[in-house]
Residue frames as a rotation matrix with the C-alpha (Angstrom) as fourth column:
UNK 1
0.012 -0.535 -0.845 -4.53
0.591 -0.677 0.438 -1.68
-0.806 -0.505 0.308 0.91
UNK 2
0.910 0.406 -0.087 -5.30
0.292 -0.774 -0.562 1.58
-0.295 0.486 -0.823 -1.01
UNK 3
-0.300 -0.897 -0.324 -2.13
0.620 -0.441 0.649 3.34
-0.725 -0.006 0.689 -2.28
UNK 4
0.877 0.478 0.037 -2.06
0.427 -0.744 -0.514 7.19
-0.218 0.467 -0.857 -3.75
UNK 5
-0.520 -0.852 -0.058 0.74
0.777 -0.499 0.384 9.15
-0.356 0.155 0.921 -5.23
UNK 6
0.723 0.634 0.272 -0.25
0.669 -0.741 -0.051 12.80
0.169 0.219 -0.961 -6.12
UNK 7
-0.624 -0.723 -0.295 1.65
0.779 -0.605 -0.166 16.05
-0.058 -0.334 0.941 -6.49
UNK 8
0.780 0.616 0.112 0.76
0.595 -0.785 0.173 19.69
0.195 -0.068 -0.978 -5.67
UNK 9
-0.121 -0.433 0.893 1.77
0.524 -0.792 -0.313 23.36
0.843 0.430 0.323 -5.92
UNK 10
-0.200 0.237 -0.951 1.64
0.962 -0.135 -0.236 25.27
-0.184 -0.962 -0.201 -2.56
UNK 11
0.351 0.639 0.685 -0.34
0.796 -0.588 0.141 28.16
0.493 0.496 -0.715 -3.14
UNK 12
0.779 -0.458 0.428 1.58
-0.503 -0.864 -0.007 30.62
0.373 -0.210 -0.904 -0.58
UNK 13
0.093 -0.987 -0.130 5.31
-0.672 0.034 -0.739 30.37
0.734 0.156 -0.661 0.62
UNK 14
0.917 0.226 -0.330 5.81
0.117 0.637 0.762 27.33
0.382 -0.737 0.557 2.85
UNK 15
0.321 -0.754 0.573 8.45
-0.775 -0.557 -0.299 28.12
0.545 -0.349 -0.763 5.24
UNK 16
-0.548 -0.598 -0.585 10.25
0.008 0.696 -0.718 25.55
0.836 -0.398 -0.377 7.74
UNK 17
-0.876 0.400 0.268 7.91
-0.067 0.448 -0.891 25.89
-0.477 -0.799 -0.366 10.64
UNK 18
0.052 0.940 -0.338 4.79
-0.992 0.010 -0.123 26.27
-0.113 0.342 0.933 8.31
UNK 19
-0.001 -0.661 -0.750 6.49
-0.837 0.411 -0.361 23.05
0.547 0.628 -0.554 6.92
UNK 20
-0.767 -0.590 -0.253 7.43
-0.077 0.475 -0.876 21.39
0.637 -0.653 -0.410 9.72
UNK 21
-0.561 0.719 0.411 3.66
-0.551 0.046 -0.833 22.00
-0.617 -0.694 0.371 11.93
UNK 22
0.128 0.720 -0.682 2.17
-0.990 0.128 -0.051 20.84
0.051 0.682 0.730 8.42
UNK 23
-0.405 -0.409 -0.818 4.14
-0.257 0.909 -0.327 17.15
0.878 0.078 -0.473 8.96
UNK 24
-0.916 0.318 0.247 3.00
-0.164 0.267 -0.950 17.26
-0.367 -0.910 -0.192 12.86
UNK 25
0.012 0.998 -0.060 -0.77
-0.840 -0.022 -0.542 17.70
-0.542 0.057 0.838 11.49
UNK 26
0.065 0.249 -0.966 -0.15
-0.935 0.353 0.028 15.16
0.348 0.902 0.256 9.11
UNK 27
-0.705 -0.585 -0.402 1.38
-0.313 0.764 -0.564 12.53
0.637 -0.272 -0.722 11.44
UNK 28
-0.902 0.020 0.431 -0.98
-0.431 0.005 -0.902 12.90
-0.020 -1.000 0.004 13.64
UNK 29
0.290 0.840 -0.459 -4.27
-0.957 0.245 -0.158 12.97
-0.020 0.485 0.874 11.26
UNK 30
0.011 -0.329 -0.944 -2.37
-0.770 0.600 -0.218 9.75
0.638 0.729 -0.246 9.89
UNK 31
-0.946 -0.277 -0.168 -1.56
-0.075 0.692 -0.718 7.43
0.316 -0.666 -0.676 13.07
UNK 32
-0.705 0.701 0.109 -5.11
-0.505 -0.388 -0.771 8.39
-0.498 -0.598 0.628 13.98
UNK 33
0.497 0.838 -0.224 -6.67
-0.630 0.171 -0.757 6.74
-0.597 0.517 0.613 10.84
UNK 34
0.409 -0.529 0.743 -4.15
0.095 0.835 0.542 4.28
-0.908 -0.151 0.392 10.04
UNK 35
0.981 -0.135 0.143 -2.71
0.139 -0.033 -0.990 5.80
0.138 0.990 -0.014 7.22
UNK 36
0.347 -0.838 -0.421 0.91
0.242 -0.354 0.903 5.96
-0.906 -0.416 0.080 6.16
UNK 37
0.687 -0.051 0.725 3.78
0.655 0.474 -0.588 7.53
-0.314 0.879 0.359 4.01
UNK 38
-0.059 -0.971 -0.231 6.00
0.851 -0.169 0.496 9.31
-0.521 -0.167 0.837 2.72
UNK 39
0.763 0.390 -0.515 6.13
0.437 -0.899 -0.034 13.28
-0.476 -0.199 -0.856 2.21
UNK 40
-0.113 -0.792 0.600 8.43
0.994 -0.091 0.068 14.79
0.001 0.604 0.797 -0.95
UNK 41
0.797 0.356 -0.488 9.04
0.334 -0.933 -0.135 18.94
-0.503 -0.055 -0.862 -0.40
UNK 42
-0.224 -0.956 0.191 10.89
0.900 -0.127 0.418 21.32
-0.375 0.266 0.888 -3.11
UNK 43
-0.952 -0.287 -0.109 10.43
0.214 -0.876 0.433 24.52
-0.220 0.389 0.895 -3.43
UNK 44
-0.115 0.977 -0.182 6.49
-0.866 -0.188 -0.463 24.92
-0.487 0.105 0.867 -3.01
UNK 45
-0.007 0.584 -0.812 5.95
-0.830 0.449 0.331 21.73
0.558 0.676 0.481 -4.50
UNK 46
-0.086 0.205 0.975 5.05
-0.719 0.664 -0.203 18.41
-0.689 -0.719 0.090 -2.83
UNK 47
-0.407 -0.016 -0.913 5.20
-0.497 0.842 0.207 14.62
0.766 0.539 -0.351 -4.21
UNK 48
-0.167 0.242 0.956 3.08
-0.960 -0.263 -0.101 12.86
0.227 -0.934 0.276 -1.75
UNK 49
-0.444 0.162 -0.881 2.96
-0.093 0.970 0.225 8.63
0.891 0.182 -0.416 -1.55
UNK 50
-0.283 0.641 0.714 -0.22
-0.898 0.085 -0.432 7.86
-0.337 -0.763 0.551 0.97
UNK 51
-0.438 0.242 -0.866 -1.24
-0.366 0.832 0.417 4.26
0.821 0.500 -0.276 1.64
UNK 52
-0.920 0.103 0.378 -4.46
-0.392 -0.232 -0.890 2.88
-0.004 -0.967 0.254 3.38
UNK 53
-0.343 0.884 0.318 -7.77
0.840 0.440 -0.317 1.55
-0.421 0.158 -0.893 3.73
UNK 54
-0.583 0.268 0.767 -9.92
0.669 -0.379 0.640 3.53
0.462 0.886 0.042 1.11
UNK 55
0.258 0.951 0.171 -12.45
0.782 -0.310 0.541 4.57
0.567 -0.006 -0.823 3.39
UNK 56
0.464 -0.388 -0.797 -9.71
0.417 -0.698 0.582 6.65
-0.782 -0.602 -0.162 5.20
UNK 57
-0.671 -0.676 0.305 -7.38
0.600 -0.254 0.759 7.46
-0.435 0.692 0.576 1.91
UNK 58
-0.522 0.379 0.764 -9.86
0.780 -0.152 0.607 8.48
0.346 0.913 -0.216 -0.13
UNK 59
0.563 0.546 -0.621 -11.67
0.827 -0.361 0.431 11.28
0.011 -0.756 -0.654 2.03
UNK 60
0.446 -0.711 -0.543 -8.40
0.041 -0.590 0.806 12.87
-0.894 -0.382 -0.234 3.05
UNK 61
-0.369 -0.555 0.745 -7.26
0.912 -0.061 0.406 12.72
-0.180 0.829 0.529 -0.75
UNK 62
-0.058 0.642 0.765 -10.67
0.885 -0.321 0.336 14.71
0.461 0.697 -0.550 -1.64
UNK 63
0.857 0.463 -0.224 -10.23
0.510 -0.822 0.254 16.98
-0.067 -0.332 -0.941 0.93
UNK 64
-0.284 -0.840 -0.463 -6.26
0.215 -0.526 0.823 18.25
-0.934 0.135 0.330 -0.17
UNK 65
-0.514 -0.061 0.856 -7.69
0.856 -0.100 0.507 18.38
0.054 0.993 0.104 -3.45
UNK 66
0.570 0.519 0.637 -9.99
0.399 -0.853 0.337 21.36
0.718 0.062 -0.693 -2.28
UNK 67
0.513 -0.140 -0.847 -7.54
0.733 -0.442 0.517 22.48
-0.446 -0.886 -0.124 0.63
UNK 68
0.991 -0.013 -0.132 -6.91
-0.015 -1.000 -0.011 26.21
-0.132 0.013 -0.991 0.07
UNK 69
0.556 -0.624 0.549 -3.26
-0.037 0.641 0.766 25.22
-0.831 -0.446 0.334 0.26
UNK 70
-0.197 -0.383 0.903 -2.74
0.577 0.699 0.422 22.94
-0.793 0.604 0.083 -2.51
UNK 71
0.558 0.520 -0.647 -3.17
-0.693 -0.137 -0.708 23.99
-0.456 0.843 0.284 -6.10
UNK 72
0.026 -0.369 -0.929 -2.36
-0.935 0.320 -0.153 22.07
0.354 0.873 -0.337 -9.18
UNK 73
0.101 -0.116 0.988 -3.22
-0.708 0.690 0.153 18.62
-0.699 -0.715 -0.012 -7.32
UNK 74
-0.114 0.050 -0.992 -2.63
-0.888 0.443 0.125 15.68
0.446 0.895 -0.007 -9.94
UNK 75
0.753 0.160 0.638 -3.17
-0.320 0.936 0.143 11.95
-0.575 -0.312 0.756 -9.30
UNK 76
-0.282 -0.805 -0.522 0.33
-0.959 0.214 0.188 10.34
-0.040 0.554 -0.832 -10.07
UNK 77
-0.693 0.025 -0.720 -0.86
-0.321 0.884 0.339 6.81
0.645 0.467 -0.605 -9.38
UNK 78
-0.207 0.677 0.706 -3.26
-0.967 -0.034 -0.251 5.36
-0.146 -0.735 0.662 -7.95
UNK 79
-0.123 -0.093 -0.988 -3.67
-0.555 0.832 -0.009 1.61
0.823 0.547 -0.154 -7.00
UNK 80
0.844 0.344 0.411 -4.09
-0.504 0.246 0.828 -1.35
0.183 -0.906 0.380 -4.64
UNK 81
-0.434 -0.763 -0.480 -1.20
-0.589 0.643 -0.489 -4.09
0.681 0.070 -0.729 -2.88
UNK 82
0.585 0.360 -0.727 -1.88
0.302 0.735 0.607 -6.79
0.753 -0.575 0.322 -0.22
UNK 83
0.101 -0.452 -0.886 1.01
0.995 0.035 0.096 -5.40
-0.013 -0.891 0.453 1.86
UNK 84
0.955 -0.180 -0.237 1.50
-0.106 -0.950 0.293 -1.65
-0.277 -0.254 -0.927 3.60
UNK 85
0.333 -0.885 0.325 4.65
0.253 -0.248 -0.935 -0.02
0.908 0.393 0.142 1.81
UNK 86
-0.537 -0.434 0.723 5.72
-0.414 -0.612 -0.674 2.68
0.735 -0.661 0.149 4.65
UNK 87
0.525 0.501 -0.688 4.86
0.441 0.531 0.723 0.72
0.728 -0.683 0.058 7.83
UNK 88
0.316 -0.350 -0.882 5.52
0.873 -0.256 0.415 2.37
-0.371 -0.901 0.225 10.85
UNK 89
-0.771 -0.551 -0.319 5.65
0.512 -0.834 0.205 5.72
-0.379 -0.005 0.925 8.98
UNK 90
0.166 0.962 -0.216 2.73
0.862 -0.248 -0.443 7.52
-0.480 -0.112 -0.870 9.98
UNK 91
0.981 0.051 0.187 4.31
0.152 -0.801 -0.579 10.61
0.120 0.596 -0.794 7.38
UNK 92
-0.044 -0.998 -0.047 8.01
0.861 -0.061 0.504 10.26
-0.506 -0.018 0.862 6.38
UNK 93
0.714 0.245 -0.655 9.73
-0.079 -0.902 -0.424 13.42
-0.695 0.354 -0.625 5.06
UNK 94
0.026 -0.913 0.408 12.04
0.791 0.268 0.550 13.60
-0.611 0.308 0.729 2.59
UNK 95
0.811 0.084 -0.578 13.21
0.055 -0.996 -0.066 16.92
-0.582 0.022 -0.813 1.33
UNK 96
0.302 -0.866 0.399 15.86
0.834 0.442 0.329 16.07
-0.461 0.233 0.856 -2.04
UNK 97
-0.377 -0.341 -0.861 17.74
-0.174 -0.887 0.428 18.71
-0.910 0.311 0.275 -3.96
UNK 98
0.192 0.816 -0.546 16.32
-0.561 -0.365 -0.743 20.03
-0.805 0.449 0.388 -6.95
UNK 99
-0.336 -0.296 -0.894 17.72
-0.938 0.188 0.290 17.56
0.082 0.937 -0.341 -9.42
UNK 100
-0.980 -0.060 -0.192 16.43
-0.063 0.998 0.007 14.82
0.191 0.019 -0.981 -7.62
UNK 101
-0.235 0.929 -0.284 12.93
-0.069 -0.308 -0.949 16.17
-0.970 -0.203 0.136 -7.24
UNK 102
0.135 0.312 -0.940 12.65
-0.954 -0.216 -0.209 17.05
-0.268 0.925 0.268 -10.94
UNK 103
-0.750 -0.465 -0.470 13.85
-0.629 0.720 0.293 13.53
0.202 0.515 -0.833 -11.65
UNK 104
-0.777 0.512 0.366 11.41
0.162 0.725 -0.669 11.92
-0.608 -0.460 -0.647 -9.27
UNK 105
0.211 0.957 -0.200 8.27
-0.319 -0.126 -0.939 13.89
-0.924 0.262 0.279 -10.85
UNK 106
-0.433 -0.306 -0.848 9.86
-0.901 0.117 0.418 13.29
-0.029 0.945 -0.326 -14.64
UNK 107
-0.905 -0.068 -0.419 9.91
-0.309 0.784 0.539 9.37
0.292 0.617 -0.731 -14.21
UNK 108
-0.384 0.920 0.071 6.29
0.252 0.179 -0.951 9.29
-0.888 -0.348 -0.300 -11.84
UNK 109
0.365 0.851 -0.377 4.42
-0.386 -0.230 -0.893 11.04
-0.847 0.472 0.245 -14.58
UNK 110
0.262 0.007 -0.965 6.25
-0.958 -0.119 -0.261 9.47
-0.116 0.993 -0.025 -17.82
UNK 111
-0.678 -0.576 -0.457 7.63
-0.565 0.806 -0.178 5.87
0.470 0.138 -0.872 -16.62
UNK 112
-0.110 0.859 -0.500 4.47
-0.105 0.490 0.865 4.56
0.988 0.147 0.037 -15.43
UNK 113
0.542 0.626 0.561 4.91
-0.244 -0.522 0.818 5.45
0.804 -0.580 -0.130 -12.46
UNK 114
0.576 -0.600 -0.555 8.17
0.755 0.651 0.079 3.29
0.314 -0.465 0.828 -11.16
UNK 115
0.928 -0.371 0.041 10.73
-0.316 -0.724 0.613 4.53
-0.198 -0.582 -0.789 -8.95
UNK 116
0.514 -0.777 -0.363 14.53
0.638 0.629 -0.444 3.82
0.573 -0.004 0.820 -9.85
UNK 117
0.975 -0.056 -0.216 15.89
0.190 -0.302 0.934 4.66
-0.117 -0.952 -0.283 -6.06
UNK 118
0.202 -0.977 0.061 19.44
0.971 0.208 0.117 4.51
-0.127 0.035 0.991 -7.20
UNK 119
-0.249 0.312 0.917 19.08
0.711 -0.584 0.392 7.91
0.657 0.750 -0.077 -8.36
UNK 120
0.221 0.549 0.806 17.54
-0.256 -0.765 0.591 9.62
0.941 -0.337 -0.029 -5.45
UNK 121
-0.685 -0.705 0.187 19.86
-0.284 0.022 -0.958 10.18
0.671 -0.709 -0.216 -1.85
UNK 122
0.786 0.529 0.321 17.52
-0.420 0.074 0.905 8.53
0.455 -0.846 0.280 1.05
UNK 123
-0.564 -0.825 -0.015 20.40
-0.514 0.365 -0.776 7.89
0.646 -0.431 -0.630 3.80
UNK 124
-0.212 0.280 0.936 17.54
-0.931 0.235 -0.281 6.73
-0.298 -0.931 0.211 6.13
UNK 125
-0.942 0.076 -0.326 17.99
-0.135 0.804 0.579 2.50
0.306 0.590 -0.747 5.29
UNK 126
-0.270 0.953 -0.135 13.83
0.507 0.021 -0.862 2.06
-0.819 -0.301 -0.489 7.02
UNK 127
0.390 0.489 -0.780 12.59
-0.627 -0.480 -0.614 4.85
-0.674 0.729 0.119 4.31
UNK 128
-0.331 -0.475 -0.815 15.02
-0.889 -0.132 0.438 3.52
-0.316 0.870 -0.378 1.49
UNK 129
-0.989 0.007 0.149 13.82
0.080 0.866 0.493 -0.27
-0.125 0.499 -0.857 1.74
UNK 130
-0.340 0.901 -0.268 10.28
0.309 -0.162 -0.937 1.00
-0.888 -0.401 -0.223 1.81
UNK 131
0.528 0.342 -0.777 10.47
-0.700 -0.342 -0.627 2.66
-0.480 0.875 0.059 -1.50
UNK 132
-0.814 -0.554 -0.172 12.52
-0.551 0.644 0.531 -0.48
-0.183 0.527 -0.830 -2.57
UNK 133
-0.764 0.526 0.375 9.37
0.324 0.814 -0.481 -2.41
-0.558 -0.246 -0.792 -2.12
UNK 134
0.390 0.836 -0.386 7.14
0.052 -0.439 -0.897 0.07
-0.919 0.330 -0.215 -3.32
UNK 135
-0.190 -0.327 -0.926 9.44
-0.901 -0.315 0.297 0.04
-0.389 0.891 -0.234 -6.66
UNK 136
-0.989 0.063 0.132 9.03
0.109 0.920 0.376 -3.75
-0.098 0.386 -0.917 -6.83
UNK 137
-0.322 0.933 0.162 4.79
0.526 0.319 -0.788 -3.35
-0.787 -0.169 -0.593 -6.30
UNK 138
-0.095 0.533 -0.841 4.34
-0.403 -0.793 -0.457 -1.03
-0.910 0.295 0.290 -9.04
């Protein structure tokens, strides 16, 4: 099992249905090719955690890295696990306030990439033990 973290800059204003059709396309691409995860939005910026077989992940990485869309795409981590993090989330959303966004991207790019969840509000308990797990695999 493939696993990607990656952030990006939205290149024009993303509004709530732009926002909100961009998760339908994504769910749908995703359940279709057995990918899942989980979908960080603040203010034109995106934290994305995608996890999958390579020969689907890797494709759909290369093609947000050129999508018109995105700018400033980085590779926050990138790695394998034996077990699917976000099962049964074919594109979760989570949408935190700006101190917990800035916090998330702070410790991805400078703490090797670990999550400490305590820190960041996920009321859904499905999403929250998901990134518990994914904090233990990193």
């Amino acid at each position: 099992m493939h696993q990607l973290v990656y952030r990006s800059q939205a290149r024009t204003n993303v509004s709530e249905p732009h926002l909100v059709a961009l998760l339908e396309q994504a769910r749908a691409h995703n359940q279709q090719h057995g990918l899942t995860g989980l979908l960080f939005y603040f203010e034109g910026q995106f934290v994305q955690f995608l996890e999958g077989c390579a020969t689907e992940l890797e494709p759909l990485y290369a093609r947000i890295q050129q999508d018109a869309r995105h700018g400033q795409v980085t590779t926050l981590y990138q790695g394998t696990s034996t077990q699917r993090v976000f099962t049964g989330w074919s594109m979760a959303f989570a949408e935190p306030g700006a101190e917990e966004f800035y916090w998330l991207l702070d410790y991805l790019e400078t703490q090797q990439h670990r999550l400490l969840l305590p820190k960041i509000p996920i009321p859904e308990p499905d999403l929250r033990k998901a990134l518990e797990t994914l904090l233990r695999a990193a």
